[in-house]
C-alpha positions in Angstrom: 15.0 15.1 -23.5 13.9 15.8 -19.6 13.0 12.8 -18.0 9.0 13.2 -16.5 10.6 11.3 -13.0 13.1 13.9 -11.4 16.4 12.6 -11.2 16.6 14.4 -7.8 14.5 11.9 -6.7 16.7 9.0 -7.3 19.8 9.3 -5.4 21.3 6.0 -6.5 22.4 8.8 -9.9 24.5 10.0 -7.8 27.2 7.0 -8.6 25.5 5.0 -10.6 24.0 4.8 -14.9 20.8 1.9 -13.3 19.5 0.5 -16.0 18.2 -2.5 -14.0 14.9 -1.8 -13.6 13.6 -5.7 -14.6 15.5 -6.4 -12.0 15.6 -4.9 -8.4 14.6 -0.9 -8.8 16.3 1.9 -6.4 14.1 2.9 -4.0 13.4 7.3 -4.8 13.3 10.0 -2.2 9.6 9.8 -1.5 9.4 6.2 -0.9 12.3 6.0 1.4 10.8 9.2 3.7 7.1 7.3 4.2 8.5 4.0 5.1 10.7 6.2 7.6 7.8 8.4 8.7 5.6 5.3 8.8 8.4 3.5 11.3 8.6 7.4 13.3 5.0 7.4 13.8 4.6 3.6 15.2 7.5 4.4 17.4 5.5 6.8 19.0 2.0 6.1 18.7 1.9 2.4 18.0 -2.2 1.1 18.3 -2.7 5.0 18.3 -1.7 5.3 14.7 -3.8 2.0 13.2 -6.8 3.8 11.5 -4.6 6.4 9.7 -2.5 3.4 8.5 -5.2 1.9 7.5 -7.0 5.0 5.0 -3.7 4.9 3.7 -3.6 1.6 2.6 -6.8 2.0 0.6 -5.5 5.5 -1.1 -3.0 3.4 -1.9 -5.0 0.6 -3.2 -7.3 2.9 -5.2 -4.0 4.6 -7.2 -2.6 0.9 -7.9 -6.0 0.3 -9.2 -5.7 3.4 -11.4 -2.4 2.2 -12.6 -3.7 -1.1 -13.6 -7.2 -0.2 -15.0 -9.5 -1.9 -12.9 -11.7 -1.1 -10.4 -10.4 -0.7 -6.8 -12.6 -3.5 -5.2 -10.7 -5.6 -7.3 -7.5 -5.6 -6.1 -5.8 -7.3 -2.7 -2.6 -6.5 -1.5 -0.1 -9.7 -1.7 3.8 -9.9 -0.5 4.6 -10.7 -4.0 4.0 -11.9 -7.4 4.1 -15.3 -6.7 1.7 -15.1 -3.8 -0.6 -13.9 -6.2 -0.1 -16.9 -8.9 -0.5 -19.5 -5.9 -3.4 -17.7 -4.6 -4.6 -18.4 -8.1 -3.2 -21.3 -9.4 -4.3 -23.4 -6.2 -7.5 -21.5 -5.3 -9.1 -22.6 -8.9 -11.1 -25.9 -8.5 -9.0 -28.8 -10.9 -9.9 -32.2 -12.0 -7.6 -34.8 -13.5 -7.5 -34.0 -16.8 -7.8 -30.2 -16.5 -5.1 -28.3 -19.4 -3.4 -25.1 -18.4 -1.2 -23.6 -21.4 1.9 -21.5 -20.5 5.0 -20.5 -22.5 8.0 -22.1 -22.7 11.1 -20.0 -21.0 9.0 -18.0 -19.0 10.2 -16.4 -15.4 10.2 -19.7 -13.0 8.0 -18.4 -10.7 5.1 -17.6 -13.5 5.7 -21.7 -14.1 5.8 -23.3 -11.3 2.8 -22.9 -9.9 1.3 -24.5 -12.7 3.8 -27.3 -13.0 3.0 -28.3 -9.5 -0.8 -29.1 -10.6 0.9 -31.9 -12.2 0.2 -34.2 -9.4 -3.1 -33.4 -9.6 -3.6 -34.5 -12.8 -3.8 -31.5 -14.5 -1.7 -31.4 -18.2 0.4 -28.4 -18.6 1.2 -27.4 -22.6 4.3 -25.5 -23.4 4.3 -22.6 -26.0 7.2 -21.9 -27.6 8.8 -18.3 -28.0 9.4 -17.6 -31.7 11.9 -16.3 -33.2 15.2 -14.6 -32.3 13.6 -12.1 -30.1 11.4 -14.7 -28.3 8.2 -13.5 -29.7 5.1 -14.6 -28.2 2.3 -13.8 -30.8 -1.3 -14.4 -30.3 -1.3 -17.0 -32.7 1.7 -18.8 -31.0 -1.1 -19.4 -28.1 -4.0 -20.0 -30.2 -2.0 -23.1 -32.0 -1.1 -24.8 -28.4 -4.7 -24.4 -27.6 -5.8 -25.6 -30.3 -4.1 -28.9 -30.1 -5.8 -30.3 -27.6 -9.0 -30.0 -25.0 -10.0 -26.3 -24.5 -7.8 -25.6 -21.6 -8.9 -24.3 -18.1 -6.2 -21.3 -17.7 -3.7 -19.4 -20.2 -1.0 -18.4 -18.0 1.7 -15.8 -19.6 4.1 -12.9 -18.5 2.8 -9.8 -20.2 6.6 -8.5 -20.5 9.0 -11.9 -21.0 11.9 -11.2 -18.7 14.5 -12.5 -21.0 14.4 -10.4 -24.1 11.5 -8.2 -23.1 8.8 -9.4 -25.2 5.3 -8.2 -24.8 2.3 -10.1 -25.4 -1.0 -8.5 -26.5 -3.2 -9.3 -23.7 -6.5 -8.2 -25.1 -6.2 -10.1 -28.4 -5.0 -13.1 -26.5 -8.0 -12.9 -23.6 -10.2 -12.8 -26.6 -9.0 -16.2 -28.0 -8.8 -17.7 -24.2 -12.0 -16.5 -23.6 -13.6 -17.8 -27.1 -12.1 -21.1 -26.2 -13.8 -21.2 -22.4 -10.5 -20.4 -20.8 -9.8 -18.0 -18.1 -6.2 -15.4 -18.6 -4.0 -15.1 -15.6 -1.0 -12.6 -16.6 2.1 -11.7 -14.6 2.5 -8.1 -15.5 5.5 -7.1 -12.7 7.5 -6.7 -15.7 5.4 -4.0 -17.3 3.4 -2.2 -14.8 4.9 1.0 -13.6 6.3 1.7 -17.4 3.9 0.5 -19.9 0.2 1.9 -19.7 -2.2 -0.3 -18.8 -6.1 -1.4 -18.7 -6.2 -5.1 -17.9 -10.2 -4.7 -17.2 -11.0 -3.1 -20.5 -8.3 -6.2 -22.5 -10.2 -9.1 -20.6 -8.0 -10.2 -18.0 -9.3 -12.2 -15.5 -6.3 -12.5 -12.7 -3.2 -10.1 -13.0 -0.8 -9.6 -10.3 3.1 -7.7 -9.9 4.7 -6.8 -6.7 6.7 -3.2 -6.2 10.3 -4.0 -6.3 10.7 -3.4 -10.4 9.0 -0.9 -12.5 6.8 0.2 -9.9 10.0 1.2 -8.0 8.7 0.1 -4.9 10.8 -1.9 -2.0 10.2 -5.8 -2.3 7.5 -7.9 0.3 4.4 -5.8 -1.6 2.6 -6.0 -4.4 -1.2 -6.2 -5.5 -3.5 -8.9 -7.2 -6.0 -8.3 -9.5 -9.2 -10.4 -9.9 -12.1 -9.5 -12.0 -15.3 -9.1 -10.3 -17.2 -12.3 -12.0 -14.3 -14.2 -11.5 -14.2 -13.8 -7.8 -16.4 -16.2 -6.7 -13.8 -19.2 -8.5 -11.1 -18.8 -5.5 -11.3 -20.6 -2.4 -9.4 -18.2 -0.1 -6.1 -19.8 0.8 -5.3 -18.0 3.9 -8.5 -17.0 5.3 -8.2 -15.0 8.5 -9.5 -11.7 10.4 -8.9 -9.3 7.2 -11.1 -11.9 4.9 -14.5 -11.2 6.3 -17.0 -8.7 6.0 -17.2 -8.1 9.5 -13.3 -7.3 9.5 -12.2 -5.7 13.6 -15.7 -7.6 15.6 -13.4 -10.0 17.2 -16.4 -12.0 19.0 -18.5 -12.6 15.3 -17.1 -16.1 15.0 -19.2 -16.7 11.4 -17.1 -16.8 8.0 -18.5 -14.5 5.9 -15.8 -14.0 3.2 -15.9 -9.9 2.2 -17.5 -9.5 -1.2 -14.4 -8.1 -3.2 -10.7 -9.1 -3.1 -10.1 -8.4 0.1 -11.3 -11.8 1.1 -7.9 -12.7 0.1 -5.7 -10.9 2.5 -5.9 -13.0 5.4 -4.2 -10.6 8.2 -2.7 -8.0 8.3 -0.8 -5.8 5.6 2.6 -5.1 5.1 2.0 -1.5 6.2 5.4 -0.1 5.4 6.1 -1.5 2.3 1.9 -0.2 1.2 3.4 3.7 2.3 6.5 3.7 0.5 4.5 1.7 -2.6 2.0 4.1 -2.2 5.0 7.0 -2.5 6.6 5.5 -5.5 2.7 4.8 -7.1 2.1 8.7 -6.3 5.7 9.4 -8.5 4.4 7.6 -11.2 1.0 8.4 -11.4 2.0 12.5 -11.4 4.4 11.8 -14.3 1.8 10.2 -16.3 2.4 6.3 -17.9 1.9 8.2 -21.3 4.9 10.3 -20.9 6.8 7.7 -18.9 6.6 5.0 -21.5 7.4 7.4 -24.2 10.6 8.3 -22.8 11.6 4.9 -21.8 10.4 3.9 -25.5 13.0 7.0 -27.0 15.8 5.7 -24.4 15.6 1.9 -25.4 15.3 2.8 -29.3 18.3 5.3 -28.5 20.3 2.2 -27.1 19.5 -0.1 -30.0 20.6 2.2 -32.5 23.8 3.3 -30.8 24.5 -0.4 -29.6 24.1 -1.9 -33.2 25.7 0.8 -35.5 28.3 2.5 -33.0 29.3 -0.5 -31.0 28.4 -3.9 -33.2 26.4 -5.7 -30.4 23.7 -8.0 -31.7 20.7 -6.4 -30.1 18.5 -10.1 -29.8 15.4 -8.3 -28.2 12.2 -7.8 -30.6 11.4 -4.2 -31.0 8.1 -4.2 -33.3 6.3 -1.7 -32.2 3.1 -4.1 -30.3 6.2 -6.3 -29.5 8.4 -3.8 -28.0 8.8 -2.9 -23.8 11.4 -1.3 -21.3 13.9 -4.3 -21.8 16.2 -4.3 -24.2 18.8 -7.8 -24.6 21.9 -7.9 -26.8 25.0 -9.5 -26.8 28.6 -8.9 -28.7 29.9 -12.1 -30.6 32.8 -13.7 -28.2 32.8 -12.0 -25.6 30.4 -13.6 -22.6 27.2 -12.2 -20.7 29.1 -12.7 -17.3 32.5 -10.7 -18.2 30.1 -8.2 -20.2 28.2 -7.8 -17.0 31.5 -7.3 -14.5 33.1 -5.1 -16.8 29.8 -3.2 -17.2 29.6 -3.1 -13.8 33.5 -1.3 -13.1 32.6 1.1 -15.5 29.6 2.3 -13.3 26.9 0.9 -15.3 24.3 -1.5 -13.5 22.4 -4.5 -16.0 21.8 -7.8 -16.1 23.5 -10.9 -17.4 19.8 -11.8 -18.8 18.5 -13.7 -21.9 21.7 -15.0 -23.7 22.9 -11.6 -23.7 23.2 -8.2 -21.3 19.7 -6.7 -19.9 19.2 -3.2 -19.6 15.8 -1.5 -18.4 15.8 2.6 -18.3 13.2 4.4 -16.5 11.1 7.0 -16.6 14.6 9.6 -14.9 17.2 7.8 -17.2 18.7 10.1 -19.6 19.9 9.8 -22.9 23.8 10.6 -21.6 23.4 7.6 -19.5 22.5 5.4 -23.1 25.1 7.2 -24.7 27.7 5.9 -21.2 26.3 2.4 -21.9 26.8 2.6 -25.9 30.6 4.0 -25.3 31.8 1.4 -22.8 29.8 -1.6 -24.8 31.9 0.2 -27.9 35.0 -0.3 -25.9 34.6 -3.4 -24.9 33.9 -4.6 -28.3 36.9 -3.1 -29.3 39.1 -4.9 -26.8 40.6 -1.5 -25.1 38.6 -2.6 -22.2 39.0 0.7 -19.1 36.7 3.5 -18.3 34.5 4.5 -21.2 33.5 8.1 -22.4 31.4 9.6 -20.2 30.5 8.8 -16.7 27.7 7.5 -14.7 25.1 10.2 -14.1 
């Protein structure tokens, strides 16, 4: 099975089996050289190289676009994910009384921001992950909703960073949107692996930064805001880049720009948009199709092998409109933090993640590197601790 990412591209194979992808990604080959080539060119042109950086940033813009399914004057850049769920969460007009509906156990940062509208008077209803695998069906949200008034904002994770559950978006904008209600959906932990097209599912706000499964470097990442939902967002850090007359430095009007940009009050992270835009260009010449299907062969691979060959509990769900790149499992007595370290010695990067170990291959994982993981895990449950079969590729 050849991976559609070249491996050659990812030096951190070299010594390591990564399968940490949900959590920090290694940065490949052609990110790396245009963060280095953006820094050369600065060095010696510095004002001199500002439009070319610039036409870069929306090339860039227009492939994460691509990536995400919506039209390019819908996205803004943002430094990160939660950026883009304050810019949301606090740019919405609220009123005491006001109900946003989120699930229970989600990543703190896709709470937070709605947990701090609390002294606002807004209510905030919980929705609680089903099952051993943390499901999050449709109906899960529908019955929250339904328990009280229609609420302004359904705020969910598409990909649950725990156990790796993955919520149907379209079917669930259709219920938000039957009950008045707008859907604002974290997807960092899905875009970059699992295809998407937020415009044609109904989703009204969307943002991820670069630092996961887009295998960009951390400090950039985009927001996406639907067209007809633009006009709902008071700007939160209105500034030079937010008008329509962006670079006439003696207009002194306020004339917010008629797409997203309005929200990106100065100026970009222009190193981190290059090597995004590198990593992006990776992904997008692979094709999500292919890279999804292999990541789907590797994780179904590692279930297999970790539940028959090496007796782990595998706790994530793996239905097929359930399933994504995470996989969670855990082997009775023996902890998530000793599993981790001793993971770890034998060359093999996860997480200690969900009540269990996280692992997240990617689209230049290979199916030696699950068989590694399924060997030492084997080991381990067998007490023999040591290296496992196989080494880190």
């Amino acid at each position: 099975m050849t991976p559609p990412l070249p491996r050659t591209d990812f030096p951190v194979t070299e010594r390591w089996t990564y399968l940490n992808h949900a959590g920090v990604a290694p940065l490949p080959r052609p990110a790396v050289e245009a963060m280095a080539g953006y820094a050369g060119r600065v060095a010696a042109g510095g004002s001199l190289t500002v439009e070319g950086h610039g036409a870069r940033a929306e090339e860039v813009r227009a492939t994460a676009a691509g990536l995400m399914g919506v039209a390019r004057t819908d996205v803004a850049f943002v430094k990160n994910t939660t950026e883009g769920l304050g810019f949301v969460a606090n740019g919405l007009t609220w009123r005491p009384g006001d109900r946003v509906v989120v699930p229970d156990f989600e990543f703190p940062s896709t709470l937070y921001p709605w947990l701090a509208l609390r002294e606002l008077g807004v209510v905030v209803d919980l929705v609680a992950p089903r099952g051993r695998g943390g499901c999050l069906p449709v109906e899960a949200f529908a019955e929250v909703m339904a328990a009280g008034p229609p609420p302004k904002v359904v705020a969910t994770s598409w990909v649950q960073f725990g156990r790796g559950w993955r919520t149907d978006l379209a079917g669930l904008a259709t219920v938000c949107h039957d009950a008045g209600a707008l859907l604002c959906a974290d997807v960092i932990q899905g875009l970059g692996v699992v295809p998407a097209d937020l415009a044609a599912w109904g989703v009204d706000f969307a943002m991820a930064d670069a630092h996961k499964w887009l295998l960009g470097p951390e400090g950039i990442g985009v927001l996406y805001v639907a067209a007809d939902r633009l006009d709902l967002l008071r700007p939160l850090e209105a500034g030079w880049a937010s008008v329509a007359h962006r670079e006439q430095w003696d207009n002194r009007e306020l004339i917010y720009h008629d797409d997203a940009r309005r929200l990106e009050g100065g100026s970009h992270n222009a190193a981190g948009i290059h090597a995004m835009g590198a990593s992006l260009d990776l992904l997008t010449g692979a094709g999500m199709e292919a890279v999804w299907g292999h990541v789907e062969r590797l994780c179904d691979r590692a279930c297999t092998g970790l539940a028959e060959e090496a007796g782990a509990t595998v706790l994530s769900d793996r239905s097929p409109g359930g399933r994504s790149g995470i996989v969670t499992f855990r082997l009775d007595g023996l902890d998530a933090a000793t599993m981790h370290r001793e993971l770890g010695d034998q060359g093999i990067v996860c997480s200690p993640r969900g009540g269990g170990i996280r692992i997240a291959p990617h689209g230049y994982n290979t199916t030696e590197e699950i068989d590694h993981l399924v060997a030492a895990v084997g080991q381990l449950a067998g007490g023999t601790g040591g290296s496992a079969a196989g080494t880190a590729r």
